[in-house]
N, C-alpha and C positions, 0 to 999 in steps of 0.2 A: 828629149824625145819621149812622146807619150805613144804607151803601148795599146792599142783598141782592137777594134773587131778584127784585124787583117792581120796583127798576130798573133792573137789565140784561134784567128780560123789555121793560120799558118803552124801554129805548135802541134798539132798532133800528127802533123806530115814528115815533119822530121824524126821523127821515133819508130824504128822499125818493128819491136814490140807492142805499141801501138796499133797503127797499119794493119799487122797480122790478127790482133784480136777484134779492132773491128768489122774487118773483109769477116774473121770467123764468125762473132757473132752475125751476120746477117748471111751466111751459108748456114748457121745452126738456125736461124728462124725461119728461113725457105725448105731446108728441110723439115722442119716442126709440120709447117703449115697453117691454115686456120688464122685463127687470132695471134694466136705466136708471130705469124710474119713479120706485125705491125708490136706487141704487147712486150717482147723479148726485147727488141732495140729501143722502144721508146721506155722503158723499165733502165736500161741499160744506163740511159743519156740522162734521165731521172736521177738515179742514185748516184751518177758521176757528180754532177751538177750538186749534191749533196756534201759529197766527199768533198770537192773543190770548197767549197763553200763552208766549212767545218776547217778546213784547213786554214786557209785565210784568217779566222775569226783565230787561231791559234792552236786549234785540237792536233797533234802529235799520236800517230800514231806506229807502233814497229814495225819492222820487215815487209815494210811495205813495197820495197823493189824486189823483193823477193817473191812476194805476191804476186807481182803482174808477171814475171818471170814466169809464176807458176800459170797464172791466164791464160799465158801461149800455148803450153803446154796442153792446158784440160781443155781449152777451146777446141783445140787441134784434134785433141783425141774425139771428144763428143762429135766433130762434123766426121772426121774417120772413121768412126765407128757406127754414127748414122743413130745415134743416141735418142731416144726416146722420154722423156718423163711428163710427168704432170703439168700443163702451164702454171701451174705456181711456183712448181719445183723451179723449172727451167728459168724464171724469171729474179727467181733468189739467185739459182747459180751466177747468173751473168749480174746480178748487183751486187752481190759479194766483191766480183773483184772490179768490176762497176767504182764502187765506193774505193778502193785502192789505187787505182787511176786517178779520180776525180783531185784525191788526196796529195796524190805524188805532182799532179800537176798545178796543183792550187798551190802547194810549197814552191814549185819552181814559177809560179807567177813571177814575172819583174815586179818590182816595185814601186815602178811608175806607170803601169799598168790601169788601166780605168778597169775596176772589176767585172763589173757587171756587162760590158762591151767586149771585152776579152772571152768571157765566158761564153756569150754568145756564138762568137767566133770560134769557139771551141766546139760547142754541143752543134752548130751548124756541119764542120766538120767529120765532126763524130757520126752524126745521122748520115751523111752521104759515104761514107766509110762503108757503113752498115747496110745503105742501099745500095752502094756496089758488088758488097757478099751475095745481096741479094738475089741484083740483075744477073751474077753469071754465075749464081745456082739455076737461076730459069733460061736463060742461054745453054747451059749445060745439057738442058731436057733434051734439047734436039740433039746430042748427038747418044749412040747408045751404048756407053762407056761411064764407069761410077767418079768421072770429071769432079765432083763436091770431094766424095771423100779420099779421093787422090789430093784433091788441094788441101783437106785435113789433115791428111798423113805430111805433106811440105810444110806445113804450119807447125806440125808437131816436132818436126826433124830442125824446124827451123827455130824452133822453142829449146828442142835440145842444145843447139851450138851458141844461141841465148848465153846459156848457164852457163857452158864450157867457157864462155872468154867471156 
């Protein structure tokens, strides 16, 4: 059985640390604003796509689960806190642990995997992930309750219990 588009669109659904740093990243680019909406996720899916891809080819990197661990966390906190920086800044942040993802999931490629079909189905994933933080930061506008950085603060408490087990 060969593994293509429909299970690397399929693999980042089942990682609940996953999940939570995409929805963040595209809550942290809706609150950014500007060019960040679009510059921050597609920066994001960039570097992953790197990491994957480095991985594969055999590059080995440390603490790597502990990285994205850490993801949940700083994601969480920068949409709760309503975090501010530079778009360059902001777009290092999210590729930083961008590139740790991309990594952790290019090791856990199957084997019989078609690379470049899988990855696909991966970074498609990943983008709608990130358009879904999106939609309902802007969904949120309408009511008038800080809705984004209460879902920061869940992401972050959910980043904590992460680490705990």
């Amino acid at each position: 059985d060969v593994h293509g588009f429909g299970s690397g669109f399929a693999h980042p659904l089942h990682g609940l640390d996953h999940i939570l740093v995409m929805v963040a990243v595209g809550l942290w680019a809706a609150q950014l604003g500007g060019r960040a909406r679009w510059l921050v996720p597609a920066s994001f899916v960039g570097v992953m796509v790197l990491g994957g891809t480095l991985a594969m080819a055999g590059l080995r990197v440390p603490f790597t689960e502990e990285g994205i661990l850490l993801s949940v966390l700083v994601l969480g906190i920068l949409v709760a806190v309503a975090a501010r920086f530079p778009l360059a800044a902001s777009m290092a942040i999210v590729g930083i642990f961008a590139f740790l993802h991309g990594h952790s999931h290019g090791t856990e490629m199957p084997a019989n995997a078609i690379g470049y079909m899988y990855g696909a189905g991966f970074a498609l994933a990943t983008l709608l992930l990130h358009a879904s933080g999106i939609g309902m930061a802007y969904a949120a506008q309408s009511v008038r309750l800080p809705v984004v950085r209460w879902a920061g603060a869940a992401i972050t408490v959910a980043g904590i219990c992460l680490w705990a087990f």
